[in-house]
matplotlib code that plots the C-alpha trace (Angstrom):
import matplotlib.pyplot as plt

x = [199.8, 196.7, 194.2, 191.8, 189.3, 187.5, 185.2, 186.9, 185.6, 185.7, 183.9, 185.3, 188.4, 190.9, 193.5, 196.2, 198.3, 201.1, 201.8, 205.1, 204.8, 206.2, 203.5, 200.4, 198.5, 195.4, 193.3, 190.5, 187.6, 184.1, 181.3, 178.3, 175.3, 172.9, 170.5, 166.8, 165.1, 163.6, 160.6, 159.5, 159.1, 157.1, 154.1, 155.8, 156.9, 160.5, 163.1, 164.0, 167.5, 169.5, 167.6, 164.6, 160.8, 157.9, 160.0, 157.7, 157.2, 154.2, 151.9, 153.0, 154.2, 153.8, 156.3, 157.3, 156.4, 158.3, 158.6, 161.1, 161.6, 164.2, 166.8, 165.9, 162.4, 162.8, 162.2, 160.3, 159.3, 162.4, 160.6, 157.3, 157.6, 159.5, 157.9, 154.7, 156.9, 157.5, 153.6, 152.7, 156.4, 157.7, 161.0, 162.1, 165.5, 166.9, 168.5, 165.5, 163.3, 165.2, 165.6, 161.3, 161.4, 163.5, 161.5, 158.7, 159.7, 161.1, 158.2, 156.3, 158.5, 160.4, 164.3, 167.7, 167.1, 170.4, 170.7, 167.8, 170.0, 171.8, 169.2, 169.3, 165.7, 165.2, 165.8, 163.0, 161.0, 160.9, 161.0, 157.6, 156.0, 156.9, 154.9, 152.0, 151.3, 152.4, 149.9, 147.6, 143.7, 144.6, 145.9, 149.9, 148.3, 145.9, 149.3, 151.4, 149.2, 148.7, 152.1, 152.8, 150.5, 151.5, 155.0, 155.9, 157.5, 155.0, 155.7, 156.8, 159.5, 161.3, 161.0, 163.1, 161.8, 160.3, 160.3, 158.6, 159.3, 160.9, 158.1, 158.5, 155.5, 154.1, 155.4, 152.9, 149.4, 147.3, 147.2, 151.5, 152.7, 151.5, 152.3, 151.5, 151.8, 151.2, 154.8, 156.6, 156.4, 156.7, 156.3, 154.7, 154.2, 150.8, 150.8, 152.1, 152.9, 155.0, 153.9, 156.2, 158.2, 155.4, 152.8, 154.3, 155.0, 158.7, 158.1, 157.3, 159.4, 162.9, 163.4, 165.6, 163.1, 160.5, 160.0, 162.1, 161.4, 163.7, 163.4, 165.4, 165.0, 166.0, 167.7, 165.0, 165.7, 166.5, 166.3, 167.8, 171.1, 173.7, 176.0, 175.3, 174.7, 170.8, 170.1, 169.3, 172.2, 170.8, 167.5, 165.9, 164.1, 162.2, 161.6, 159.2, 156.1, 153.9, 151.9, 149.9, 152.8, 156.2, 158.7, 161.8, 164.4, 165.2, 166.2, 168.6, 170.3, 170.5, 173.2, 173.3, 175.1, 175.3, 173.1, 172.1, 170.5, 168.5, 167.4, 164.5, 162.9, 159.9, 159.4, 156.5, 157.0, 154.0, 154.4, 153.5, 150.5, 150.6, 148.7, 151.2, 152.1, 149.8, 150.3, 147.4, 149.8]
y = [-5.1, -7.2, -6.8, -10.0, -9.1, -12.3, -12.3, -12.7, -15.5, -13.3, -10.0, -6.3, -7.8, -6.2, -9.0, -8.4, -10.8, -10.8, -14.0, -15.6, -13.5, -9.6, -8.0, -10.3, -9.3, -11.2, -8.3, -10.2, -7.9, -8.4, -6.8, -6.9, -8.0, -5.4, -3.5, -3.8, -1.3, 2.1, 1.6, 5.1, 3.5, 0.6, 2.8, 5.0, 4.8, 3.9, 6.8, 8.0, 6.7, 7.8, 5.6, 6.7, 5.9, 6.4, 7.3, 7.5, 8.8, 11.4, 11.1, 15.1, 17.5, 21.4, 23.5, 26.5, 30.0, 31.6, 35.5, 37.1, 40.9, 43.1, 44.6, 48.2, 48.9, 50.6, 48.0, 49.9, 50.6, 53.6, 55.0, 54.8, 55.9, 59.1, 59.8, 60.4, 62.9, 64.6, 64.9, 66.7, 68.7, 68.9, 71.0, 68.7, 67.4, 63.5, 64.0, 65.7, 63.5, 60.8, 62.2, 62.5, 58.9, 58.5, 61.0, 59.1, 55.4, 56.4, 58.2, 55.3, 53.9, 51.8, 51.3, 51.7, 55.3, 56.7, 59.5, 60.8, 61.4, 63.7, 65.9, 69.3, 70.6, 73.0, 70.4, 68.4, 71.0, 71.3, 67.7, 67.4, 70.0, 68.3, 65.5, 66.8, 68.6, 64.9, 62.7, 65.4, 63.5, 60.3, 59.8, 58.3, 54.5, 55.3, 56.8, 54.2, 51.8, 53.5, 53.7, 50.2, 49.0, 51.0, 51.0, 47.9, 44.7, 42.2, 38.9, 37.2, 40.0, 38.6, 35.0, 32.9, 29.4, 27.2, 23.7, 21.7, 18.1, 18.3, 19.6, 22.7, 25.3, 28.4, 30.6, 33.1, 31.1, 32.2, 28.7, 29.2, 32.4, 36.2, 39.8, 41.8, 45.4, 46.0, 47.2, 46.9, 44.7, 40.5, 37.8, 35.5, 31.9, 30.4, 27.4, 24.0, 20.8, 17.6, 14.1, 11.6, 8.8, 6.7, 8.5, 9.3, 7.4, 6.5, 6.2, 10.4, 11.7, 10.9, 10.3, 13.1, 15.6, 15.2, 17.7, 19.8, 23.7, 25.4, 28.9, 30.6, 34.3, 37.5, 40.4, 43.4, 47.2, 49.4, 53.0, 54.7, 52.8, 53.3, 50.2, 47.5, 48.9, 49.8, 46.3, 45.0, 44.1, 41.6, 39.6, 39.0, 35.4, 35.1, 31.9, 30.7, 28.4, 31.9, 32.4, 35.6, 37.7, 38.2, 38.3, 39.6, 36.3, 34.1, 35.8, 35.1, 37.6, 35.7, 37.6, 37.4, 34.4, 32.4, 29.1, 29.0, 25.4, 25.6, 22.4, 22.2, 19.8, 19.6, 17.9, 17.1, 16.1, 13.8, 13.2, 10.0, 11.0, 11.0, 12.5, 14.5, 16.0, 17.7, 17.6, 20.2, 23.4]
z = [-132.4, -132.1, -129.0, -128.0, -125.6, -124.3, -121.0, -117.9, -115.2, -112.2, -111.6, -112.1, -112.5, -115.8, -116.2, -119.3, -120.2, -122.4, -124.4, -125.4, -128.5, -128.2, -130.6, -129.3, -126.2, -124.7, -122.8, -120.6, -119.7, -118.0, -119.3, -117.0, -117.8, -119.6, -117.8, -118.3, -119.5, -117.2, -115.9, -116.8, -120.4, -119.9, -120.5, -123.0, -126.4, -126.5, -126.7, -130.3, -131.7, -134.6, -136.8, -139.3, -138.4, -140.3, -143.7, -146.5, -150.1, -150.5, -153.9, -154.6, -153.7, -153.8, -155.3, -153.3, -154.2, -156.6, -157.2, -159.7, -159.6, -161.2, -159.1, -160.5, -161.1, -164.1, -166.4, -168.6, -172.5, -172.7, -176.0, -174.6, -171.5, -172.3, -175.4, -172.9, -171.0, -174.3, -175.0, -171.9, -171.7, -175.3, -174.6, -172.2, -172.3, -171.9, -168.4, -166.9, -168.2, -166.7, -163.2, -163.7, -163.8, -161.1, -159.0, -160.1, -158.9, -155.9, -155.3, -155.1, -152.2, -154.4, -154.1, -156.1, -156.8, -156.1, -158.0, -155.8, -152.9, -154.8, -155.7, -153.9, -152.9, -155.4, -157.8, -156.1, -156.0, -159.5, -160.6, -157.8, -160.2, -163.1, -162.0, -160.7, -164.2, -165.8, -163.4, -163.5, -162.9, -161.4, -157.9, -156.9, -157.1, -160.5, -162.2, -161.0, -162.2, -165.5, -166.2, -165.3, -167.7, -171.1, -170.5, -167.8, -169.6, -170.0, -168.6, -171.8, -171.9, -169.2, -169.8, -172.6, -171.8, -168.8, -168.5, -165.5, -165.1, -168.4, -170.1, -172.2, -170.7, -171.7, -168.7, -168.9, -169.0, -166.0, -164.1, -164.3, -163.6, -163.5, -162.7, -159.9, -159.6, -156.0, -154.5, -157.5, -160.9, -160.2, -161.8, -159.0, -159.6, -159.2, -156.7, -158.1, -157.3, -158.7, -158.7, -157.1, -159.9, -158.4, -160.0, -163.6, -166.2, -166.8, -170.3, -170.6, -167.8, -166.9, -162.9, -162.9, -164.4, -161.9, -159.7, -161.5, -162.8, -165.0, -165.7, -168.5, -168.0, -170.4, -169.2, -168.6, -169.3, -166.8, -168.6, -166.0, -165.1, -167.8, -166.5, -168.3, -171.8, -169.7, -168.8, -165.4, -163.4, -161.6, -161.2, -157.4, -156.9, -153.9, -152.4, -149.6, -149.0, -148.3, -151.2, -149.9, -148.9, -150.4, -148.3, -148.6, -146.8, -148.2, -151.6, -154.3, -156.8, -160.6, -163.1, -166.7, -167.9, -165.0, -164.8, -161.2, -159.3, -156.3, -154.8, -152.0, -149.5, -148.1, -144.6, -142.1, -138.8, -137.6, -133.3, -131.6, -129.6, -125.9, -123.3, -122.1, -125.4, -127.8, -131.7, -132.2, -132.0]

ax = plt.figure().add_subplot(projection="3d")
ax.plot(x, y, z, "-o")
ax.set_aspect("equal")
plt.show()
């Protein structure tokens, strides 16, 4: 069936018409004039629509902040770290030694120390002795600290290979990356930003590349988790645009073998002025 709508001569009137033909139809419709626009505007600037305004390309733009942790802070030297147990309690065995550790982390506030729930509290009791002979001179923060230091993986440990805008970079130089201790061992990301295609050359970067960061990452210890032949299960990535606090949303968990692509944007919202409206808040 084919419709025609044409404009009728007379007003508000629908008039349909069927033609000599069966499948053909002649629909005549008046459409009013259109209205002028509200005076409430005249002063204004006009409603928005569904169309873009302003749309423009920036010369760079700033990467957001990155922060990698493992899932079990335990990633530690295994050797070291319980061969220093052994120097101040020589007859110690394996498992004990191991449930020091894990007394030790969580004592710290930090999380994914099961096996601590199981502990009785004569069993604490004895494992808080252990450690107050072990840290014996330094204070929770000095110890943790200290231990961190001898025995914590060092941030070349726990990267393979970075790239940014398809340049191969050291991950580890201070103006990239580097590791904080406070509230657990990170890797945190130093502040960054991309240039636009506009502003690099096409003849060193493919379009693709720019703006990119690619992060290849190793799988850290975790001396106190058997599963996973005492590797880290899985690594946390924390994303936002804060770079003095870490927060915990939004995070993603990396596993091992799995190549994972995160894409971000960035936008800034610019009002039209008016003196009704204030763009200062």
């Amino acid at each position: 069936m084919i419709i025609r709508m044409v404009h009728g001569r007379e007003m508000n009137s629908l008039v349909t018409a069927i033609d000599a033909s069966p499948r053909e139809r002649d629909v005549h419709m008046h459409f009013p004039e259109p209205q002028k626009q509200c005076s409430c505007h005249l002063n204004d600037p006009p409603p928005w629509t569904g169309e873009i305004h302003g749309l423009s390309q920036v010369e760079s733009l700033e990467l957001p902040a990155i922060t990698i942790c493992p899932k079990v802070p335990d990633a530690f030297n295994a050797t070291g770290l319980l061969g220093d147990i052994r120097v101040t309690f020589p007859a110690i065995d394996d498992a004990t030694a191991l449930d020091l550790v894990r007394f030790f982390i969580g004592g710290n506030g930090l999380e994914n120390m099961d096996d601590l729930s199981y502990f009785n509290r004569t069993y604490m009791s004895h494992l808080n002795q252990l450690y107050k002979i072990w840290s014996d001179g330094y204070t929770t923060e000095e110890f943790f600290n200290l231990i961190q230091e001898k025995y914590g993986y060092a941030c070349d440990e726990l990267f393979r290979e970075c790239q940014l805008a398809g340049k191969i970079m050291n991950c580890c130089i201070s103006y990239f990356a580097s590791l904080a201790v406070e509230g657990g061992v990170r890797v945190e990301f130093e502040r960054m930003r991309y240039l636009s295609p506009h502003h690099v050359k096409a003849s060193r970067t493919e379009a693709d590349d720019i703006g990119r960061i690619i992060l290849s990452l190793k799988a850290p210890p975790s001396i106190t988790n058997p599963y996973y032949n005492y590797s880290q299960p899985q690594i946390i990535v924390y994303i936002t645009d804060n770079f003095k606090h870490v927060v915990d949303f939004p995070r993603f968990y990396l596993y091992p073998h799995e190549w994972n692509r995160m894409r971000f944007t960035a936008r800034y919202i610019a009002l039209i002025e008016n003196k009704d409206v204030c763009t200062q808040r």
